[in-house]
N, C-alpha and C positions, 0 to 999 in steps of 0.2 A: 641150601643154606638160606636161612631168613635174613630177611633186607632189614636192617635195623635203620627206624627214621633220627635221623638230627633233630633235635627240638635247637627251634630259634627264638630268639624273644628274651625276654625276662621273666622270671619268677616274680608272684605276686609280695612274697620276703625281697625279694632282693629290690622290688621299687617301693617295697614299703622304706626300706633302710634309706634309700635315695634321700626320697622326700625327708624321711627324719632328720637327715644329718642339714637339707635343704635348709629346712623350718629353723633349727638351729643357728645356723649362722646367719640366718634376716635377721632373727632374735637378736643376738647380736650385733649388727651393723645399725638397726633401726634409730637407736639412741644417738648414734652420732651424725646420721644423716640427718635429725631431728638439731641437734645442737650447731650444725652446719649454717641448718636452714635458720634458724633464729641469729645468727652470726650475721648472716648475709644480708637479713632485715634492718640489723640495728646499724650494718653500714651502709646500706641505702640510705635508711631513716637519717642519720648524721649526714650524706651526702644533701639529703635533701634541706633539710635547716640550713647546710651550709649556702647553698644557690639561694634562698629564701633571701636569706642575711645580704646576702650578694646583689641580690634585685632591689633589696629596702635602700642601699647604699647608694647605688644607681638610679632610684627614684628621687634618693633628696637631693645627688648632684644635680640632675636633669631639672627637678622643679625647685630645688629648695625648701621644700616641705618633706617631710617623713609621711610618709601613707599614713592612712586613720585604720586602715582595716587593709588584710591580705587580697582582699578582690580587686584594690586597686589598683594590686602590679600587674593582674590582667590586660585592665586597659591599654595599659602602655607596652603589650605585647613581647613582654620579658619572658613569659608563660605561653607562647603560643596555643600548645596542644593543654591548657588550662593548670592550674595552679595541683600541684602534686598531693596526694593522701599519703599519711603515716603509714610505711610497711608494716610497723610493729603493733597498730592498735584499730586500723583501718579509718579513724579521724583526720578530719582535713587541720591544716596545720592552723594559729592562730598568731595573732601579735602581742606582743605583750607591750601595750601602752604607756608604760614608764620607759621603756628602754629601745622600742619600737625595733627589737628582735622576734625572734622565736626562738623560747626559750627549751624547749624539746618537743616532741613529737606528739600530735594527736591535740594540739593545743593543750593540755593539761601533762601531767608528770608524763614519766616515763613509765 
C-alpha cells in the first residue's frame, strides 16, 4: 500500500486571496487613520495657543508689560524645554501685536 504524503503549508491562491482581502481593508482603514491623525494635530495645535495665551497673561502680571515678541516668554522660563511649533503647519507660533495673543497656528491662518 503506498504512503500518501500530507501536504502542509499554503497554496500560492490561497495566500494570494489572504493578502488581497489584507490590501483591502488597509485601503479602507487608511483614510480614517489619516483623519485621525489630523484631528489630533489641530488639538494639540489649539492646546498649544492656548498655554501661549496663558504664558502672554502671566508675563504682563509678572512685569506689567505684554511681551513684544514670543521668545520673550522663554526668558522667564514658562517654556522651559523651548517655546512649541504648530502641529498642523510645522511654524513656530507668532504674536499678534494689536491684541498680544496668538491668533492660530504657525503664526499665520490656519
Amino acid at each position: 500500500m503506498p504512503h500518501k504524503h500530507a501536504q502542509h503549508g499554503f497554496s500560492l491562491l490561497e495566500l494570494l486571496a489572504v493578502v488581497t482581502i489584507l490590501g483591502i481593508i488597509a485601503a479602507m482603514l487608511l483614510p480614517r487613520v489619516n483623519v485621525s491623525s489630523d484631528l489630533a494635530q489641530a488639538a494639540a495645535d489649539d492646546k498649544n495657543i492656548a498655554e501661549i495665551n496663558s504664558a502672554v497673561e502671566r508675563y504682563y502680571l509678572n512685569t506689567g508689560n505684554f511681551p513684544t515678541q514670543i521668545s520673550d516668554l522663554e526668558h522667564i522660563d514658562y517654556f522651559p524645554e523651548g517655546i512649541p511649533v504648530s502641529p498642523v503647519t510645522g511654524d513656530p507660533y507668532a504674536l499678534n501685536a494689536r491684541t498680544h495673543r496668538v491668533d492660530s497656528g504657525g503664526g499665520g491662518g490656519k
